[in-house]
N, C-alpha and C positions, 0 to 999 in steps of 0.2 A: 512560419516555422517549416523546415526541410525536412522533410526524411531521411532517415539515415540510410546509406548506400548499400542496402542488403536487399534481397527479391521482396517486393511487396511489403518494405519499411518496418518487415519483422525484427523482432528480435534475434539475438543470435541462436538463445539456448531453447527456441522454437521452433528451430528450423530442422528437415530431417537429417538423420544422422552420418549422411554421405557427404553433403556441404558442409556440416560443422567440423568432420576431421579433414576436409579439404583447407578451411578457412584453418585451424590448428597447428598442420601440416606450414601453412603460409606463414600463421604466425612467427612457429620454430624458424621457419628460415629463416625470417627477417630478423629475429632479436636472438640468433646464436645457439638457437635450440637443435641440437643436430637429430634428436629421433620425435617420432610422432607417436609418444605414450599414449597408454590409455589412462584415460580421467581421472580412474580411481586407484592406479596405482602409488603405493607408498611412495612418498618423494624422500620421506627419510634416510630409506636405504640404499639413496642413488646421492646425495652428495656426500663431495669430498671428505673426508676426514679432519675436523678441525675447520670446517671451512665457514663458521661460525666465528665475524669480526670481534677481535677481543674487548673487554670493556675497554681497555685505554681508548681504542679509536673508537669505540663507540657512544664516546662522550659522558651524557650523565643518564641514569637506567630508565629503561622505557616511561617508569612510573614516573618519575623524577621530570617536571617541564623543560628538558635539558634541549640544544638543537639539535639542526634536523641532522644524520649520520654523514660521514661525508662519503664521497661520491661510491657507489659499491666497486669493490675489487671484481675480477673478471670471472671470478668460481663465483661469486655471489650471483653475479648476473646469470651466470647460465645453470643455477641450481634457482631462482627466483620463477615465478611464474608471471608471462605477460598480463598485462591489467584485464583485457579481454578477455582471455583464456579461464581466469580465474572464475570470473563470475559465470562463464559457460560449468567450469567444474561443480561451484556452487551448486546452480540452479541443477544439474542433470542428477548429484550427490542426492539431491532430497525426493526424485522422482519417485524411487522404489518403497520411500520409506511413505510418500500422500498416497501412493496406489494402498497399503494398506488401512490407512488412517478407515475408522468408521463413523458416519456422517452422524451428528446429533441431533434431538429434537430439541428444538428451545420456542419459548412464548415470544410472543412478537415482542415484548417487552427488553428480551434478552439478545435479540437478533441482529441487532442494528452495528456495521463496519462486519458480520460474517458474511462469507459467500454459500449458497444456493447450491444446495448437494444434489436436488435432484428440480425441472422445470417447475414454475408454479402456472399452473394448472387453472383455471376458472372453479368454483365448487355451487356456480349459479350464473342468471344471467346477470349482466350490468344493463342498466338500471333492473332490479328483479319485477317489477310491474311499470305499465304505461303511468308516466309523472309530470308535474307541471314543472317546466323550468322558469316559470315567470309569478309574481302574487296579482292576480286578477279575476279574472270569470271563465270556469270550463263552460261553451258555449255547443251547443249541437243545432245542424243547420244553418240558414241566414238570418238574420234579426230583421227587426229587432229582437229580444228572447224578453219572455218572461223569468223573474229574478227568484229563484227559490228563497224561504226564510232562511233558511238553514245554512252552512257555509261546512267546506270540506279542508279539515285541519292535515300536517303533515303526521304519518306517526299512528292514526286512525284507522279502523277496517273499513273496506272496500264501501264506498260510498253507492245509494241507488241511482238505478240507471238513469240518462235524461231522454226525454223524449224532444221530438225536433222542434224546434221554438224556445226549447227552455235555457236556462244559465243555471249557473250556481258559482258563489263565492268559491274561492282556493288559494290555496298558499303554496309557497315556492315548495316544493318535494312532494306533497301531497301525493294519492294517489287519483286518477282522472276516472270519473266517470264513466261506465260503459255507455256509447251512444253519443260520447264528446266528439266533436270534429274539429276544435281549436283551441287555445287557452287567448283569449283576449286580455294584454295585460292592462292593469288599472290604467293607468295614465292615457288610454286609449278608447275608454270606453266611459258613457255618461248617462246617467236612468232620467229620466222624465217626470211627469208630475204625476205621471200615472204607476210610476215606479217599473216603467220596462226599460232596461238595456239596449244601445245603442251603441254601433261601433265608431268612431270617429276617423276611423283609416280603414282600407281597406282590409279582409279576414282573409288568409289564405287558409286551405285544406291543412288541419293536420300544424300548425304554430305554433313553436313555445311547447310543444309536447315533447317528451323525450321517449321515444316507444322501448317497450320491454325487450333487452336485449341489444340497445346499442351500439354498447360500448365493447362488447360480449358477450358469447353466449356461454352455456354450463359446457364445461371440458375444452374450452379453447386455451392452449397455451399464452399467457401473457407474458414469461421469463422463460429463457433456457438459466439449465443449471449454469454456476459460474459467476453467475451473475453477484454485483457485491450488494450487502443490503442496505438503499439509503433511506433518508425518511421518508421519500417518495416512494421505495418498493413495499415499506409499511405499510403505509396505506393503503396502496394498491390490492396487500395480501388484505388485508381488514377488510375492504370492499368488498372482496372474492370468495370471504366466509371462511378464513384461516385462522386460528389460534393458535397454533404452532407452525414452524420452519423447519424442513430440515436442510443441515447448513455444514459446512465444514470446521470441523472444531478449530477454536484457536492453536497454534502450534505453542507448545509450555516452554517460557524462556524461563531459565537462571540467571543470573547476575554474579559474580563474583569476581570483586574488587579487590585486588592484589596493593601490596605497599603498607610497611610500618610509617614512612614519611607520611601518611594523608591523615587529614584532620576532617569531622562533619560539621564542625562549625567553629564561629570567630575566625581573627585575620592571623597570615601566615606568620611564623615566626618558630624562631631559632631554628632553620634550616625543614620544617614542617611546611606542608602546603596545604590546601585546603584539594579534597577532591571534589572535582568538577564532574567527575562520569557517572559518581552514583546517584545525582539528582538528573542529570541527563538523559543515560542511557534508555530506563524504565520506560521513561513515558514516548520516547523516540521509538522504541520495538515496539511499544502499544500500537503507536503509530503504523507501523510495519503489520498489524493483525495480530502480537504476538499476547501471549495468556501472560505477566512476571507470577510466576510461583513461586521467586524469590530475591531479596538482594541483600547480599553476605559483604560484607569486610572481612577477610582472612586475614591479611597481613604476609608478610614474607617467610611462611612455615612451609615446607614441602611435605610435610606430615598432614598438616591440615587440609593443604588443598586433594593430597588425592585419598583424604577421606571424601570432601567435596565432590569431585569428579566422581565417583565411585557410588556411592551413596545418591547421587541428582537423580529425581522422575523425569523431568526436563527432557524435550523432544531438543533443546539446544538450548547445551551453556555457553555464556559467553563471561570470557575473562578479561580484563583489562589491565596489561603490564606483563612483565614477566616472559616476554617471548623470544629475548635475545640470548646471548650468550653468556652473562655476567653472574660471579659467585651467588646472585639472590633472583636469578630467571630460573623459576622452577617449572615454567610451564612445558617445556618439553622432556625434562627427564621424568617428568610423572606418564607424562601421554606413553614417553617408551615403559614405565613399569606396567602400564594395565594394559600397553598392548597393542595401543592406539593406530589405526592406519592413520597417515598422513597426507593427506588429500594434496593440499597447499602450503608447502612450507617458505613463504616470503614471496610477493608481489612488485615484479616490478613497476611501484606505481610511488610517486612524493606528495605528499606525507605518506607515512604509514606502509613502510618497503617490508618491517619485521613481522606482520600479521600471517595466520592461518588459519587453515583451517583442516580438524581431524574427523575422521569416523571413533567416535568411543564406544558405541556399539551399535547390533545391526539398526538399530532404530533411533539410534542419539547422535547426536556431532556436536563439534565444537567449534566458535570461535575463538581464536586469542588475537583477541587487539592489541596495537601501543599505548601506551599508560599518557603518549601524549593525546593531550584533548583534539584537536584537526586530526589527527593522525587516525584516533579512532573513529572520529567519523568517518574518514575513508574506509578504514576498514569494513565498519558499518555497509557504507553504501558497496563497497566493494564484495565481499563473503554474505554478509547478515542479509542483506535486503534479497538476493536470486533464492535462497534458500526457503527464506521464510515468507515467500511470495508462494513460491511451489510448494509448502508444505499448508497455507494458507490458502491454497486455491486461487486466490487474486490473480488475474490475467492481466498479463505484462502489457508497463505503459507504452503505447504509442512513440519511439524514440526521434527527436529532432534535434534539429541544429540553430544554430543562431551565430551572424558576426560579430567579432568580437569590434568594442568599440576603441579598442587601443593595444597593441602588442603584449605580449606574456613571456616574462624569459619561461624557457624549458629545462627540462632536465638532460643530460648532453646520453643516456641511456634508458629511464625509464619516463612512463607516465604521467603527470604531474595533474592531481585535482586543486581547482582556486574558484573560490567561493566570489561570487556577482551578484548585482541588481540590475533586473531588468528596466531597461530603458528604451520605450519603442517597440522597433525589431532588430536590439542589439545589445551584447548582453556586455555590462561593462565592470571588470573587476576591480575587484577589494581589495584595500591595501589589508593588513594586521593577517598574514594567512599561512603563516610560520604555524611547524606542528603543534608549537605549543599554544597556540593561539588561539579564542573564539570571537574576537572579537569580531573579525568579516563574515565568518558563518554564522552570527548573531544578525547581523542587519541582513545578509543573503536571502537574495528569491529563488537563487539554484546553488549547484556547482557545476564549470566549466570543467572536459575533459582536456587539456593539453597535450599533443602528441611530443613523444621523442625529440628534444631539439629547442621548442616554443613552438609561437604562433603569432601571426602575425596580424595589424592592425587590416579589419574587414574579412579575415580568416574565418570560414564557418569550423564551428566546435560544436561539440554533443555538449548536449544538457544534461544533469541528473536534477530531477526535481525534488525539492523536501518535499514530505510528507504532508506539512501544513500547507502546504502552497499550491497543493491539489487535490483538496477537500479529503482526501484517506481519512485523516486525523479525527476529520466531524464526525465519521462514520466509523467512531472507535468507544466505545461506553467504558 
């Protein structure tokens, strides 16, 4: 796997803030952007008038599994934000809001997929006294030894001392005898008829002990903060005398699922669909670190959702459908009644070119994904994931590359994500990966990024990784 072509394989929206409006600055030129905004400037109040495709051309409504839009008009494109750009906006959107976030205490029980608010610390030594790592005889001196009655259990108080010639029984963790100079394990040692011990191999000084302090000592750093917590940091903390964590709070998602067409169960009919996002979504942002404190079916009311909006605890709602321009997309004339900054308004990226993303207040934001299923994945990995990474504390993946194992048409202006299975060290895509589709993102080990155009067969492309497919998921309770 290659690193992606940025100084030291970072990420974009990690990098300092002079190279990322240099790289911005780049983007704009390249894909028609003539000024080099700031991030968080409203995009609302910079496009065209109407420049929002009407439903005729925009086929069937986001919610609706309709296809993909056709090709964007040329206002579209240069009021859209490049795919890059976008998740740098993301990710930078949520910094001011984790600088306030304050760190939680949880039981180790509750810990497990949070990140590490501040180092963990030793609160003793590892191993805390001299231990037997073997089940045989602590031995002092050379032998033979005499074999004490008595035998030293793990778990027991400090056993008496031996003097030189003697032995005593022991078990694997016990603690060692003051006076011990080796642990002789069983399999290596044999008593006589006179009942003295006997080694069969040669004793080195000091065997099979594990001396107090290790592994560490009291107050060595074992973790910087950041760090995420898996079942191994568990442990870790447990061994080191912790019963709480403190850790970065989950970041609080909403959910709310737009469309009178969508059904929560049985098969489609008479023009009803079944929705595929609200069994989805949830446990994909869990995925991501995220807390769900809720998921709503509104329906196509614009009363209702900016009760919704308005009323959410939620550090990020996320909406699904409703972000184009058609008599039943409510989702932006609500965000213009409360007020909404406009971070992102449309990405140039296929599927999923209609998503965004707002400020609804100083400390909330929103996604609005397509109501189609691929499409809102992208969105997902596009908006949702830089966000709730940064408000989650999670330290961004390692980004690489992979050839692809056969051509990919492109898009003739933006982006294009297509779901693959790894094979080797090449990544070979999925056929079914239309917006409306999951069937390739169902078998998928990643998504491939396609540039402007296609890509061609042995072409390296970025990866995005699922969630599941990089242990996150396990490390989510």
């Amino acid at each position: 796997m290659t690193p992606r072509g940025t100084p030291g394989g970072q990420d974009m929206e990690d990098l300092d803030e002079d190279y990322v409006e240099e790289v911005l600055a780049l983007v704009n030129e390249t894909t028609g952007h003539g000024d080099s905004r700031d991030a968080y400037a409203p995009r609302g109040s910079r496009k065209p008038e109407g420049s929002h495709r009407p439903r005729e051309a925009q086929g069937a409504r986001d919610a609706s599994h309709g296809p993909d839009p056709s090709p964007t008009p040329h206002e579209d494109r240069h009021r859209a934000t490049p795919w890059a750009e976008a998740r740098v906006i993301a990710a930078r959107a949520a910094r001011p809001v984790a600088a306030r976030r304050t760190p939680v205490s949880v039981t180790l029980d509750d810990a497990l997929g949070l990140v590490l608010a501040a180092p963990l610390t030793a609160l003793t030594d590892l191993p805390s006294f001299d231990s037997s790592a073997m089940d045989g005889w602590a031995v002092s001196g050379p032998g033979p030894w005499a074999v004490r009655d008595e035998g030293v259990l793990a778990g027991h108080a400090e056993p008496a001392a031996l003097a030189d010639g003697e032995a005593v029984r022991i078990a694997t963790g016990a603690r060692v005898p003051a006076g011990a100079t080796a642990v002789l394990r069983s399999e290596h040692g044999r008593t006589d008829e006179k009942g003295r011990l006997h080694a069969t191999r040669e004793v080195q000084h000091g065997q099979d002990i594990r001396p107090r302090g290790q592994e560490c000592r009291s107050g060595d750093q074992l973790l910087p903060d950041g760090t995420v917590v898996t079942p191994a940091v568990l442990g870790l903390a447990a061994a080191a005398g912790y019963d709480t964590l403190a850790a970065v709070p989950r970041p609080r998602v909403e959910v709310l699922v737009l469309g009178d067409e969508l059904l929560t169960e049985g098969r489609p009919h008479d023009g009803l669909i079944r929705d595929a996002l609200g069994p989805m979504l949830p446990p994909w942002l869990r995925a991501l670190g995220a807390e769900i404190v809720a998921l709503r079916r509104i329906g196509d009311d614009e009363e209702t959702l900016h009760r919704a909006l308005t009323t959410s605890p939620a550090d990020l709602i996320v909406t699904t459908g409703g972000t184009a321009a058609g008599p039943l997309d409510h989702v932006h004339p609500v965000l213009r009644r409360i007020g909404a900054d406009l971070l992102v308004d449309g990405v140039q990226v296929r599927p999923g070119h209609p998503m965004l993303l707002a400020r609804t207040k100083p400390d909330q934001h929103l996604v609005g994904l397509p109501g189609n299923p691929l499409a809102a994945v992208s969105g997902l990995l596009t908006l949702a994931e830089p966000l709730l990474r940064v408000l989650a504390g999670r330290p961004a993946s390692e980004p690489y590359t992979l050839p692809l194992r056969e051509a990919v048409h492109g898009h003739p202006y933006d982006t294009r994500i297509v779901p693959v299975f790894l094979r080797g060290d090449h990544a070979v895509p999925l056929h079914y990966n239309g917006p409306a589709m999951l069937r390739g993102i169902a078998a998928a080990d990643a998504l491939v990024v396609v540039p402007q155009g296609g890509a061609r067969a042995g072409q390296e492309v970025e990866l995005l990784d699922l969630p599941w497919t990089t242990g996150i998921a396990s490390c989510v309770s």
